[in-house]
DRENLUMMAR-466338 format. One record per residue (C-alpha): residue number from 1; z, y, x. Coordinates in nm, 3 decimals. Layout:
residues N
+-----+---------+---------+---------+
| pos |      pz |      py |      px |
+-----+---------+---------+---------+
| NUM |       Z |       Y |       X |
...
+-----+---------+---------+---------+
***
This chain:
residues 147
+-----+---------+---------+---------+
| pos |      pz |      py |      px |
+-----+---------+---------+---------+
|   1 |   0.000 |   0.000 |   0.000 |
|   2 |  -0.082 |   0.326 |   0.139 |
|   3 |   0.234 |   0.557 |   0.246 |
|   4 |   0.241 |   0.846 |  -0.042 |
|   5 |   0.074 |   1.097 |   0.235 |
|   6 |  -0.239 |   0.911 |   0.282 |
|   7 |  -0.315 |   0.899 |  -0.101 |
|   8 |  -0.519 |   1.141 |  -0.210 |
|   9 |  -0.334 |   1.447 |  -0.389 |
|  10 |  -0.218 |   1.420 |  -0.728 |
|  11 |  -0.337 |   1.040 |  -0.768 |
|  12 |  -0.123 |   0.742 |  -0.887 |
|  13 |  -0.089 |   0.414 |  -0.723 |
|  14 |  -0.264 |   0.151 |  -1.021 |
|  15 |  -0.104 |  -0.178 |  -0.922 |
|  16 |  -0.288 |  -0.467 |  -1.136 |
|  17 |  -0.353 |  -0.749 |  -1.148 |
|  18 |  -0.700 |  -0.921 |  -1.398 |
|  19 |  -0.822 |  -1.258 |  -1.477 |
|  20 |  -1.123 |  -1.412 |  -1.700 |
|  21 |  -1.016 |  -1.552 |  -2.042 |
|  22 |  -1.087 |  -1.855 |  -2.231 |
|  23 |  -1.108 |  -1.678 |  -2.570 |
|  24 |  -1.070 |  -2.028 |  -2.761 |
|  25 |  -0.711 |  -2.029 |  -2.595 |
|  26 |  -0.626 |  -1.695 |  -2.778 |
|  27 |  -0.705 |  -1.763 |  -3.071 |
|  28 |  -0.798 |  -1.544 |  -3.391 |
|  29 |  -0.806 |  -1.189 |  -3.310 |
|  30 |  -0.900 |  -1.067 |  -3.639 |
|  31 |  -0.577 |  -0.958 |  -3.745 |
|  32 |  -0.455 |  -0.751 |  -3.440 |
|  33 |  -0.491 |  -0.369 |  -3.413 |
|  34 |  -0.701 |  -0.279 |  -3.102 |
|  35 |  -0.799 |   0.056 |  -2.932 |
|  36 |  -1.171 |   0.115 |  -2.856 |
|  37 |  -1.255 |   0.220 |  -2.538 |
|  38 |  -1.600 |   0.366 |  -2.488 |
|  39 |  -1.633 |   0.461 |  -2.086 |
|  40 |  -1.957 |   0.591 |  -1.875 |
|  41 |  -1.984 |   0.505 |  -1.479 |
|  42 |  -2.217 |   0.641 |  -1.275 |
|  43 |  -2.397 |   0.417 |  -1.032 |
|  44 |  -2.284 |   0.530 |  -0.654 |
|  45 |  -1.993 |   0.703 |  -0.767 |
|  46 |  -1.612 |   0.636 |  -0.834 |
|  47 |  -1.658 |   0.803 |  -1.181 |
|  48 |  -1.601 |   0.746 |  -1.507 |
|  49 |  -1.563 |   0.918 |  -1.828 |
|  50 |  -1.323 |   0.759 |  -2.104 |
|  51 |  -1.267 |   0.804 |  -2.482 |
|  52 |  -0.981 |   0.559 |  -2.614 |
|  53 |  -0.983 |   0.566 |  -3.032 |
|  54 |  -0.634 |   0.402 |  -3.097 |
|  55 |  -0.617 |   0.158 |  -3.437 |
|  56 |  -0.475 |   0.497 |  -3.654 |
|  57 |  -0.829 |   0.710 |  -3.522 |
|  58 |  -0.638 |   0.912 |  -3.281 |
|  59 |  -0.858 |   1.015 |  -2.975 |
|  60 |  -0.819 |   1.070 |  -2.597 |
|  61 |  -1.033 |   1.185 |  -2.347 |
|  62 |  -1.019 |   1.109 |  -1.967 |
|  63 |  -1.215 |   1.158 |  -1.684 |
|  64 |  -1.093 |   0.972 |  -1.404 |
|  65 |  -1.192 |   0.854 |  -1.042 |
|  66 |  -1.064 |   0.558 |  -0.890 |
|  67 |  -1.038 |   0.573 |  -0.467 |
|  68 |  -1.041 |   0.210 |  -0.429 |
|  69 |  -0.819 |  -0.110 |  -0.290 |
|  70 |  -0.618 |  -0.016 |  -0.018 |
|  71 |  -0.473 |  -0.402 |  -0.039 |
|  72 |  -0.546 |  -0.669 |  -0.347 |
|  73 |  -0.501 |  -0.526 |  -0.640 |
|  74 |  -0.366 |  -0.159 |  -0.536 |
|  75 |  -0.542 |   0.150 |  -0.575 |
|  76 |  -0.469 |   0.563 |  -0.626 |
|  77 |  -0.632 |   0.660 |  -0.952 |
|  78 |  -0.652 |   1.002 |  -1.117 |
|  79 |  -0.699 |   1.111 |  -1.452 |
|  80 |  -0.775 |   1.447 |  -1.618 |
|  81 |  -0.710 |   1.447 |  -1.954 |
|  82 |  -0.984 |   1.662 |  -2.201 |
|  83 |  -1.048 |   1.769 |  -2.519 |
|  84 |  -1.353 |   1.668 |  -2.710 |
|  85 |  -1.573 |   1.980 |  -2.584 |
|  86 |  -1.510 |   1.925 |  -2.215 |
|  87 |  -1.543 |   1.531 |  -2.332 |
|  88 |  -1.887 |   1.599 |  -2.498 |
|  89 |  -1.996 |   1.820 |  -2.192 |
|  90 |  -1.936 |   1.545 |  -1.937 |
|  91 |  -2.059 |   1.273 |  -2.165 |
|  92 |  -2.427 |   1.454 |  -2.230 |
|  93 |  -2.450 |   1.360 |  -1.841 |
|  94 |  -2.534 |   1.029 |  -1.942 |
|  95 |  -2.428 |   0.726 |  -1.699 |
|  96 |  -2.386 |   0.373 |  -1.756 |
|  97 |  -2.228 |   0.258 |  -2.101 |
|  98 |  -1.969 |   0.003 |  -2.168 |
|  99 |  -1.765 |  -0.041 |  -2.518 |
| 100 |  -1.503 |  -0.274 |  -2.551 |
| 101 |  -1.214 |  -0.377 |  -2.766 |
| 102 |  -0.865 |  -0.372 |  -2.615 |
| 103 |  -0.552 |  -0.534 |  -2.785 |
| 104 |  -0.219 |  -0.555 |  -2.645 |
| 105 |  -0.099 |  -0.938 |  -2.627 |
| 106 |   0.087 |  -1.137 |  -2.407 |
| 107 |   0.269 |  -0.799 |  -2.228 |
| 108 |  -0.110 |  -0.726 |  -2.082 |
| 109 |  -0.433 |  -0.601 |  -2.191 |
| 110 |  -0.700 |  -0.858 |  -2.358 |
| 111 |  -1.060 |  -0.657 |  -2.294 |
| 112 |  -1.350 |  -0.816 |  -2.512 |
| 113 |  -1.702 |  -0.649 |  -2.459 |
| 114 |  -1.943 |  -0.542 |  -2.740 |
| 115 |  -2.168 |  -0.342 |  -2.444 |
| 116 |  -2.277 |  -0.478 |  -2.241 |
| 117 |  -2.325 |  -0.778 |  -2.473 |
| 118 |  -2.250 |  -1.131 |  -2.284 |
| 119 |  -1.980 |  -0.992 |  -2.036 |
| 120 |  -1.661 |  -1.218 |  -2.036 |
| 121 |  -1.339 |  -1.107 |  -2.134 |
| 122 |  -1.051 |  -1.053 |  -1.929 |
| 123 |  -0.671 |  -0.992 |  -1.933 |
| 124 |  -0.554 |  -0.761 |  -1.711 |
| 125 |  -0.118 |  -0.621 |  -1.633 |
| 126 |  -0.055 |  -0.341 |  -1.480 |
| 127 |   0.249 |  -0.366 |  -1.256 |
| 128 |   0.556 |  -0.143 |  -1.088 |
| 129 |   0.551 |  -0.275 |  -0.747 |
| 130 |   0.360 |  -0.569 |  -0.568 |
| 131 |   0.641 |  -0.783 |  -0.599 |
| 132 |   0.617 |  -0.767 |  -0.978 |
| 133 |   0.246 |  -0.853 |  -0.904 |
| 134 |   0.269 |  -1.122 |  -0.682 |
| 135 |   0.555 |  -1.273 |  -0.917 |
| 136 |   0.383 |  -1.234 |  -1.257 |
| 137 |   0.296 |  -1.587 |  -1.421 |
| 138 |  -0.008 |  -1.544 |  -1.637 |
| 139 |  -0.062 |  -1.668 |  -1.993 |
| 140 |  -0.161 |  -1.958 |  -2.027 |
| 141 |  -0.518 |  -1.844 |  -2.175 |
| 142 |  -0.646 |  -1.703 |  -1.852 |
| 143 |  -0.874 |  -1.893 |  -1.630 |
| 144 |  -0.980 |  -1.772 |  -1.263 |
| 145 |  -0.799 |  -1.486 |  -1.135 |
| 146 |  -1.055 |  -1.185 |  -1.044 |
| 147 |  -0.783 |  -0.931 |  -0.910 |
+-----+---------+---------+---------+
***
């Protein structure tokens, strides 16, 4: 992890943790409430633009760059947080568009895709320290580990 001066300024250490899901282990998802996430990326960048529509229609709008790994799993992130002109300003820019469904099950995050169509789910947990990370014992609906 890198000390808190060699992080970029103002960014967060993201500690997490993701692996693919066997959706037949789940089971029915029909019932649970789920936020929409609609992001952009932009190819060759660390960008991307995010608009999270929780299950009672409330909106939020992010833009966000993530620095990368600095070990498995651990990486500064930073978000600005918009309204829906400066949203609607960035989004007209275009980029790459993904649209997925996240619910909130097992003390994680279950991520199914609508766009792009055919791209597996996973379940990701976001984590306080590596220790927590390396000590976390995934559900038993998760298949390979793709940290």
């Amino acid at each position: 992890m890198p000390a808190p001066e060699e992080r970029p300024k103002y960014s967060l250490l993201e500690i997490e943790r993701r692996w693919l899901v066997d959706l037949a282990r789940v089971g029915s998802l029909a019932r649970l409430p789920f936020k929409r996430l609609e992001d952009a990326y932009w190819p060759g960048t660390r960008l991307r633009l995010r608009q999270v529509i929780d299950p009672d229609g409330r909106t939020t709008y992010k833009f966000g760059i993530k620095y990368g790994e600095s070990a498995r799993g651990v990486q500064p992130v930073t978000n600005l947080y918009l309204d829906k002109a400066e949203y609607e300003a960035l989004a007209a820019a275009g980029g790459l568009r993904v649209s997925k469904r996240r619910y909130l099950i097992a003390g994680g995050c279950l991520d199914v895709f609508d766009i792009p169509a055919g791209t597996p789910a996973y379940f990701e947990v976001e984590f306080g320290s590596e220790q927590e990370a390396q000590a976390y014992e995934p559900p038993p609906f998760v298949t390979e580990e793709i940290t």
